[in-house]
C-alpha positions in Angstrom: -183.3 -36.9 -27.4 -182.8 -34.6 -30.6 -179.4 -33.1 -28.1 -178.1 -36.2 -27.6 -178.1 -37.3 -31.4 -176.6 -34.3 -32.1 -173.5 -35.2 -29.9 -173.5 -39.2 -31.2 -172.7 -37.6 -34.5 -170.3 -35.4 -33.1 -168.2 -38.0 -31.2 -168.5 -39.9 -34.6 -167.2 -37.3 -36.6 -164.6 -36.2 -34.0 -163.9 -40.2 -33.9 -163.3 -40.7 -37.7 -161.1 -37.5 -38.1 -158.9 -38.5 -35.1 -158.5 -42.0 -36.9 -158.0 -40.1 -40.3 -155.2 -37.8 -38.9 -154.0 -41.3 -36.9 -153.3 -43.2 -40.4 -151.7 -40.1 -41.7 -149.0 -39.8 -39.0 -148.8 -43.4 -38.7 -148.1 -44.0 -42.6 -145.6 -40.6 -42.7 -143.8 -41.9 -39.3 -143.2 -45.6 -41.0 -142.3 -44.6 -44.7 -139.2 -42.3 -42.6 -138.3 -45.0 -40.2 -138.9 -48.1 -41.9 -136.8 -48.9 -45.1 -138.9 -50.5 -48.0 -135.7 -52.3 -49.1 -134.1 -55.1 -47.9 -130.4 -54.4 -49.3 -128.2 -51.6 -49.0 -126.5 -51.7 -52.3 -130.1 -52.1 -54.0 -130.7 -49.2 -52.6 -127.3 -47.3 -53.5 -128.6 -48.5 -57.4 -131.8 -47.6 -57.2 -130.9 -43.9 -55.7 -127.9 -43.9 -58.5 -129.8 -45.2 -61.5 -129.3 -42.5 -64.4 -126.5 -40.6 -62.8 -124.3 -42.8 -65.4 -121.0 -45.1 -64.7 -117.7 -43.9 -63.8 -115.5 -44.4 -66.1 -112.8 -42.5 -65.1 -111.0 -45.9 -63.4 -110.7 -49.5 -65.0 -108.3 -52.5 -63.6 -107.2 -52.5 -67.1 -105.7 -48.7 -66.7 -103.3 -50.5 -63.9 -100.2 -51.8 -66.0 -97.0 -51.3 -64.5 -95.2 -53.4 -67.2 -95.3 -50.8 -69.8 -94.2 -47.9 -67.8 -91.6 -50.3 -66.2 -89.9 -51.4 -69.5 -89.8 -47.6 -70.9 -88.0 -46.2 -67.5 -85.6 -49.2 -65.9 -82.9 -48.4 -69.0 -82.7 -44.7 -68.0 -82.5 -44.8 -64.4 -78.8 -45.2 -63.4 -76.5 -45.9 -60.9 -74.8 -42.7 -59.4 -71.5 -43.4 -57.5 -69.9 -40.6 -55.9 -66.2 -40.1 -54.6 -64.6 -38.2 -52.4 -61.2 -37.6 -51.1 -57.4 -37.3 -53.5 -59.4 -37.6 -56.9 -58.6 -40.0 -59.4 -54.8 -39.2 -59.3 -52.5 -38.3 -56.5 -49.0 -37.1 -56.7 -48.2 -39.3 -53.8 -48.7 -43.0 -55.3 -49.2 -44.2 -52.0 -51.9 -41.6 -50.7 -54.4 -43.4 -52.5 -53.4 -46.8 -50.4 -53.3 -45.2 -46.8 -56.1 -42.9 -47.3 -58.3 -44.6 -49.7 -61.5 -43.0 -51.5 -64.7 -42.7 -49.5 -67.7 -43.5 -51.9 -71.2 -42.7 -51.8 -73.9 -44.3 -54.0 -77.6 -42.9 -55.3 -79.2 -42.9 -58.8 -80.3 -40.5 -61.5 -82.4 -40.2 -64.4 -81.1 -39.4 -68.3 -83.5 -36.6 -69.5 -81.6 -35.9 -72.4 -80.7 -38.1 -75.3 -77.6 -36.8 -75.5 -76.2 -37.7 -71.5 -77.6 -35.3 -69.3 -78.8 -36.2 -65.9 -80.8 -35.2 -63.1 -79.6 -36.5 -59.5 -80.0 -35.5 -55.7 -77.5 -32.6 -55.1 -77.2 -35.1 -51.9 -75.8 -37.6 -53.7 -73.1 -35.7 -55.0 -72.4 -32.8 -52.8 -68.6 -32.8 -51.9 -67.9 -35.3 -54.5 -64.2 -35.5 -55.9 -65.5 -37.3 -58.6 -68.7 -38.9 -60.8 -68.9 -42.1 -62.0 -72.5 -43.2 -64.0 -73.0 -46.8 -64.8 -76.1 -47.5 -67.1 -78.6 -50.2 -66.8 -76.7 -52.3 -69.6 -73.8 -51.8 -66.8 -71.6 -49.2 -69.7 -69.9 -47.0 -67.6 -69.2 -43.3 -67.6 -67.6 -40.6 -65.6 -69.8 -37.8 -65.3 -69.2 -33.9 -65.0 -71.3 -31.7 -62.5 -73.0 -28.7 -64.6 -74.3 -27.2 -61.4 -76.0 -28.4 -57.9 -78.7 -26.4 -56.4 -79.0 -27.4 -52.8 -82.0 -25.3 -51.7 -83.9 -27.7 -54.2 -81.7 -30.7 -53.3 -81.3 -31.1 -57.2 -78.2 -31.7 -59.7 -77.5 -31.6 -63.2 -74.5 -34.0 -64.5 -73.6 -35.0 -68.1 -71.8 -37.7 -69.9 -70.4 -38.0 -73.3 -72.9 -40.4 -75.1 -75.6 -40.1 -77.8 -78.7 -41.5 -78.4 -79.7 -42.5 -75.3 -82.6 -43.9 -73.4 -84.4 -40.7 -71.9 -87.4 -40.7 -69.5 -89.7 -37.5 -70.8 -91.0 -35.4 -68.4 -94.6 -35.4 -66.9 -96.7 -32.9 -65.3 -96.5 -33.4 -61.6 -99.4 -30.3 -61.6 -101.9 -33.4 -62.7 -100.8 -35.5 -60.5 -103.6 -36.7 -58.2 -104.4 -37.9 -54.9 -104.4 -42.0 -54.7 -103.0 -42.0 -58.4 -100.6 -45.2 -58.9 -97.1 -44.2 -59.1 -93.5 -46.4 -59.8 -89.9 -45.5 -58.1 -87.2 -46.3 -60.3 -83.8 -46.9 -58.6 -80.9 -49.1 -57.0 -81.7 -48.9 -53.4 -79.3 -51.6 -51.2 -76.8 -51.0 -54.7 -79.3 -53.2 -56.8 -79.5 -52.9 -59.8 -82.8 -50.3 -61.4 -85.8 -51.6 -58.8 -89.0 -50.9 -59.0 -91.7 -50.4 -57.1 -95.4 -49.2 -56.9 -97.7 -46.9 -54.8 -99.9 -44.2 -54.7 -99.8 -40.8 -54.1 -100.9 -40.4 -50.7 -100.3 -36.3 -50.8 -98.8 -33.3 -52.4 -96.6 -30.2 -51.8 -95.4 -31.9 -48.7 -93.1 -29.7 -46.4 -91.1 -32.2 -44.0 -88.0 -29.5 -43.0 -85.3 -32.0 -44.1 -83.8 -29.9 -46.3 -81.0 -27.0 -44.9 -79.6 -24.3 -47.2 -77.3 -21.3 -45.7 -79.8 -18.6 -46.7 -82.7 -20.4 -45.5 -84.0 -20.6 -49.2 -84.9 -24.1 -49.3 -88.2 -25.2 -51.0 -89.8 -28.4 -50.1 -93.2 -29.2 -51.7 -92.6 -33.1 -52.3 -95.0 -35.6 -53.6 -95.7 -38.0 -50.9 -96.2 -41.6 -52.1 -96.1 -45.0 -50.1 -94.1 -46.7 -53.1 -90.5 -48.3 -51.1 -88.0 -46.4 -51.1 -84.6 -47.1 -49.5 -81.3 -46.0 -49.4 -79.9 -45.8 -53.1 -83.3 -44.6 -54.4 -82.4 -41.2 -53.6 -82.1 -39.1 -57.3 -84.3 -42.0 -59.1 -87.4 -41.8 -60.8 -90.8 -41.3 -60.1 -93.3 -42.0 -63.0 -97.0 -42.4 -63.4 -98.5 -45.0 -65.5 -97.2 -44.0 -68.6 -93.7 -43.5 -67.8 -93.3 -40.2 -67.9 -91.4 -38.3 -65.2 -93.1 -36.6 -62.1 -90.8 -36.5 -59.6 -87.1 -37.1 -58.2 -87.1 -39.2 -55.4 -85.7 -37.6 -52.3 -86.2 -38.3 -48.7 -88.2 -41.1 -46.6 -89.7 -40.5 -43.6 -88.4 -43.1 -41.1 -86.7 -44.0 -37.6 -84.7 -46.7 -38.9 -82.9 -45.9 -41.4 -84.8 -47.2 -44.2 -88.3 -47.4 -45.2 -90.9 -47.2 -42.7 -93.9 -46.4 -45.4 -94.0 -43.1 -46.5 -91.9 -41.7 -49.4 -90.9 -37.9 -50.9 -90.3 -36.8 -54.3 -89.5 -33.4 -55.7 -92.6 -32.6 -58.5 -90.8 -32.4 -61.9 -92.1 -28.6 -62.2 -89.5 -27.6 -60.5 -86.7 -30.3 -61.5 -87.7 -28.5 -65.3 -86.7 -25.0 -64.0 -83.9 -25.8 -62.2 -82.0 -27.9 -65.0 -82.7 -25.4 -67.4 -81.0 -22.8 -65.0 -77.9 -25.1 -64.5 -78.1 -26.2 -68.4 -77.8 -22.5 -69.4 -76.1 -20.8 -66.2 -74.5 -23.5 -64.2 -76.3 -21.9 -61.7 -80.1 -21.5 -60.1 -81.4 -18.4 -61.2 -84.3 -18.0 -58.1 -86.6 -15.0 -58.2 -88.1 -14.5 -54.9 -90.9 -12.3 -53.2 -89.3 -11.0 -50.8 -91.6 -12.1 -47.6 -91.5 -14.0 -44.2 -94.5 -16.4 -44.4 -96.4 -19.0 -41.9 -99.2 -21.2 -42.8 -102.8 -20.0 -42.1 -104.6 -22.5 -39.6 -107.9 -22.5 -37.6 -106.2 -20.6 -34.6 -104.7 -17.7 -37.0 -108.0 -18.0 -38.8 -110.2 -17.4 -36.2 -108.1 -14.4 -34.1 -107.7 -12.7 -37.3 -111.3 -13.3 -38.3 -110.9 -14.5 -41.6 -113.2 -16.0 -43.8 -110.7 -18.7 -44.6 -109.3 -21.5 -42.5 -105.7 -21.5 -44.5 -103.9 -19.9 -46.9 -99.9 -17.8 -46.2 -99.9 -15.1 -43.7 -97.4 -12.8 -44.1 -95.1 -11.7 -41.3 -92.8 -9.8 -42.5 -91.7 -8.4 -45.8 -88.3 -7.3 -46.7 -86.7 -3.4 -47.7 -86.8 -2.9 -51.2 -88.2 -6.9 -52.1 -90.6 -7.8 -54.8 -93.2 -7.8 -52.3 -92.3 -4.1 -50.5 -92.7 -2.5 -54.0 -95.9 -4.4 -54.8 -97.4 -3.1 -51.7 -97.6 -6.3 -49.9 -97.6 -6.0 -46.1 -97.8 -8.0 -43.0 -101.0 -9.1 -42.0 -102.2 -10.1 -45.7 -102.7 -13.6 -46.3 -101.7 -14.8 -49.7 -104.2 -17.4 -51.6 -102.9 -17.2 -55.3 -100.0 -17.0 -57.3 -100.8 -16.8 -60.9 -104.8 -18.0 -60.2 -103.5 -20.9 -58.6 -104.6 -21.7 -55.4 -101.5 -21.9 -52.5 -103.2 -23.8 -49.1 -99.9 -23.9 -47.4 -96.3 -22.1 -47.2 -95.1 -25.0 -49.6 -97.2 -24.5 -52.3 -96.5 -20.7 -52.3 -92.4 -21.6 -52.3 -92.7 -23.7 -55.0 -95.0 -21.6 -57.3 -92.9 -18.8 -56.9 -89.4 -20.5 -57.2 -90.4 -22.1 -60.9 -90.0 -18.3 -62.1 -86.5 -16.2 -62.4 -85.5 -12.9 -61.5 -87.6 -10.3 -63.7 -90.7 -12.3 -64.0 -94.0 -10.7 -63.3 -96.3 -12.9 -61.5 -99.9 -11.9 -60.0 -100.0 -12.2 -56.5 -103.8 -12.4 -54.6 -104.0 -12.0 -51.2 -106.9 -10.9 -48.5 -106.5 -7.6 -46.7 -109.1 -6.6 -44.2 -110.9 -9.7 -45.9 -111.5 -8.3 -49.1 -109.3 -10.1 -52.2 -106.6 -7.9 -53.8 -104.7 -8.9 -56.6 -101.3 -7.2 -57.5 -98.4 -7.6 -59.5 -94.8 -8.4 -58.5 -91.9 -8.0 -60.2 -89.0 -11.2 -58.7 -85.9 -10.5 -57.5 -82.8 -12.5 -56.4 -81.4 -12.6 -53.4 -78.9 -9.7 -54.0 -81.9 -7.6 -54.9 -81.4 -7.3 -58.8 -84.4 -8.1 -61.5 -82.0 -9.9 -64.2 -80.7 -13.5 -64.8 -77.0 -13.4 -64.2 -74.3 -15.8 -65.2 -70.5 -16.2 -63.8 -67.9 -14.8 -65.5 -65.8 -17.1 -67.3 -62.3 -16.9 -66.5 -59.4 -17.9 -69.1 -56.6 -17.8 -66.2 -56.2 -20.2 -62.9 -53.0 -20.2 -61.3 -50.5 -19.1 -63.7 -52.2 -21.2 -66.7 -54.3 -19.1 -69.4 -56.6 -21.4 -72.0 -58.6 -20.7 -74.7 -61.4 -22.1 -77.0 -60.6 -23.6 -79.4 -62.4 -23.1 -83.0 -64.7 -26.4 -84.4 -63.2 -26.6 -87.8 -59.5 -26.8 -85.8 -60.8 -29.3 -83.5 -61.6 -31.1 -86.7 -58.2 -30.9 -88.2 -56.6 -32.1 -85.6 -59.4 -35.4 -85.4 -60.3 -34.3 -81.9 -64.0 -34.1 -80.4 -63.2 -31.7 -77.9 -60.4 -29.6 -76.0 -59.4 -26.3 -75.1 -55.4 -25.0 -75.5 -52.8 -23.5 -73.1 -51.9 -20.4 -74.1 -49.4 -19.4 -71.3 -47.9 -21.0 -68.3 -45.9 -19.1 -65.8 -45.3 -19.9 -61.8 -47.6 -22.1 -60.4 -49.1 -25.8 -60.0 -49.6 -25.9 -63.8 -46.2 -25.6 -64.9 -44.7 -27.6 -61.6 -46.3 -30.4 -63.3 -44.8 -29.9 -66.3 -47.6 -28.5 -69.0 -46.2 -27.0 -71.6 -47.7 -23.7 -73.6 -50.0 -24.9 -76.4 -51.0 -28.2 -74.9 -54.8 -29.3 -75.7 -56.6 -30.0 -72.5 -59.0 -33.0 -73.7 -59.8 -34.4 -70.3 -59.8 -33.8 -66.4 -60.0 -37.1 -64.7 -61.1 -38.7 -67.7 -64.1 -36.2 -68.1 -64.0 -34.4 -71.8 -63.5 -30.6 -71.4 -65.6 -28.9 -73.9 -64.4 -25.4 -73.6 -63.3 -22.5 -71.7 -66.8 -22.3 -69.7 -66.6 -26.2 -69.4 -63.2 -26.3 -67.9 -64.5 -23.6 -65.5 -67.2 -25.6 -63.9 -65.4 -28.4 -63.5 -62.6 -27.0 -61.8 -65.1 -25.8 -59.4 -65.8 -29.0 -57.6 -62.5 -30.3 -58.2 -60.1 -31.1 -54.9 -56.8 -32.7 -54.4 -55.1 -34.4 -57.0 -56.2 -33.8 -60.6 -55.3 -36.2 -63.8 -55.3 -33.9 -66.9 -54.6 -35.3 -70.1 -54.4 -34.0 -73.9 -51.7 -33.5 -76.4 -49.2 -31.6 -77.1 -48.0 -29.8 -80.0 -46.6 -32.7 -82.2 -49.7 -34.3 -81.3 -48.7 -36.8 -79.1 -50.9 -37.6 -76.3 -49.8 -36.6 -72.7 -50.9 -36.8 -69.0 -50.6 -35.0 -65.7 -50.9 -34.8 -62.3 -51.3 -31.7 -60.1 -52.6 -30.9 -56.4 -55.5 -28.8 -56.5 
């Protein structure tokens, strides 16, 4: 009798443990499986409550009138032409073969008429012509084209102009609104909106003879057609962060995505053709290939991109800095390069001579080095043509500002000698003022040289002569 009380109590206790343990998983397995909410965004504000709003974004941030209104008068029309020039010694030339034309836009950046425009949309011209928003028109001269950068620098002879001031396309973010300023379809200053939808894009459209072309676009879904090509690309506040360039598309025109060159590299390369006429490019020296998962993983790196390096070149930048195949490059200058893009364009924003750090893994440990840019001739130093005084049998000079004065002339350089040639077949004489070339002011010597480098077929000079009388003519170039 005592025995079997003993095990009553045990079953009881055994009982009421079993029942206690049975509540305790039952309670834990409910509070994980079954919510104690009935809405999901309650319950998104309850787990957020005290993390704080974001304030970082507001529909009152999204104005696209302001930005419009300080951009449409400095985006212009770009019309390009091709062929006999402006003047031909055969009066009928220009009837039986008449001009081919192309069309784009640009963007004043200066105040005083300088322009930046797709070297596309001038390459091969004859001749620039630049009509403004108010439709003033303007022929424009071609300080230098860089086509591994598809970028040009042109200038017209006006003051106080409407400018668009440059951005900074390294802030530019992902899903940021964006405007494209330009006359695609030959209408007059567009715009339109989108956002960026990715950055230091590489979509091999551009092709340069030494295989020196960088392409890190800003991709944006704002519409761009035909036309747009050379316009603007601004952020809300109207400042410049791109050049718009290429579209991706089957048809022709715009199928939805859009390119523009980031303004960090149109700033470098119109101060090279502003002081040079010419892009001064320091490179490293290397052939590169972006880093993906396959790479990655049969190199065994600890990294899933990056630029591997596949070659580097005798006596390069790279070569002397002790850079060698099989590194893979993740810095230039402590900023991070993901893809062969990025790397082009960091290290085409600095000249020849420039130091920059480069940071690269080697047997996966992280180096950093320094490496002195070179061109691609091999030298360390900014160089800039020679400016020649002779062309042909004619010889010019500069003439001094206080002359220029006296004689109540802005501009114009002087013929100091003629002998055989096309010059004096049509007629210049010695010490006539050369004021225009098809109706484009010459400056001076270095002026006249540029110009005469993308000039072909006929040429319309005009000045004055020594009594002061103004004169034109006509030569074949």
């Amino acid at each position: 009798m005592k025995r079997t009380g003993i095990l009553i109590a045990v079953i009881f206790l055994v009982t009421c443990i079993g029942g206690i343990l049975g509540s305790i998983f039952t309670i834990r397995y409910l509070s994980d499986s079954i919510p104690t909410y009935q809405s999901i965004e309650g319950r998104q504000n309850a787990v957020l409550t005290g993390l704080g709003t974001d304030t970082s974004y507001s529909t009152q941030d999204i104005n696209f009138l302001l930005a419009s209104q300080k951009v449409v008068p400095a985006v212009v029309y770009v019309q390009a032409s091709y062929g006999a020039g402006s003047f031909s010694l055969n009066p009928l030339e220009l009837y039986y073969q008449p001009q081919e034309r192309s069309s784009g836009s640009g963007v004043i950046i200066s105040d005083d008429g300088y322009i930046v425009t797709n070297h596309h949309v001038i390459e091969e011209a004859t001749n620039v012509e630049v009509v403004m928003n108010n439709n003033q028109r303007f022929y424009a001269k071609i300080v230098g084209t860089d086509p591994s950068t598809d970028l040009a620098l042109l200038k017209i002879k006006a003051k106080n102009l409407p400018f668009v001031r440059y951005g900074n396309s390294d802030a530019v973010k992902i899903g940021e609104w964006v405007l494209a300023v330009g006359n695609p379809f030959n209408l007059n200053s567009t715009v339109t909106a989108g956002i960026v939808s990715a950055r230091a894009r590489n979509i091999r459209i551009l092709r340069e003879k030494n295989n020196l072309q960088v392409e890190s676009f800003i991709q944006t879904d704002a519409a761009v057609n035909p036309g747009n090509s050379g316009g603007a690309l601004v952020n809300l506040k109207g400042e410049l962060i791109g050049i718009n360039s290429a579209i991706a598309t089957a048809t022709g025109t715009y199928s939805g995505y859009s390119f523009a060159i980031p303004v960090s590299l149109v700033k470098k390369v119109m101060d090279d053709l502003l002081e040079y006429g010419q892009i001064q490019r320091g490179l490293l020296g290397v052939e590169i290939r972006d880093v993906n998962a396959a790479i990655a993983e049969q190199l065994a790196l600890p990294i899933n991109d990056g630029v591997l390096v596949t070659r580097v070149n005798l006596g390069s930048a790279a070569q002397e800095a002790n850079i060698q195949p099989g590194d893979v490059i993740t810095a230039i200058d402590n900023h991070l390069v993901k893809s062969v893009s990025e790397l082009q364009e960091w290290v085409a924003r600095n000249r020849p001579g420039k130091e920059i750090n480069v940071t690269y893994l080697r047997d996966n440990k992280s180096e950093v080095v320094k490496a002195r840019l070179k061109d691609n001739d091999g030298r360390e130093g900014v160089y800039k043509k020679d400016i020649v005084h002779e062309f042909n049998g004619i010889t010019v000079e500069d003439i001094l500002f206080n002359e220029l004065t006296r004689l109540k002339l802005e501009n114009g350089i002087r013929v100091t000698k003629i002998s055989e040639g096309k010059w004096k077949e049509a007629g210049i004489p010695e010490g006539f003022i050369i004021s225009y070339l098809d109706r484009v002011p010459v400056d001076d010597v270095e002026d006249f040289n540029r110009m005469l480098e993308y000039k072909r077929g006929g040429i319309l000079v005009e000045g004055y002569d020594e009594s002061g009388q103004k004169r034109a003519y006509g030569l074949e170039w």
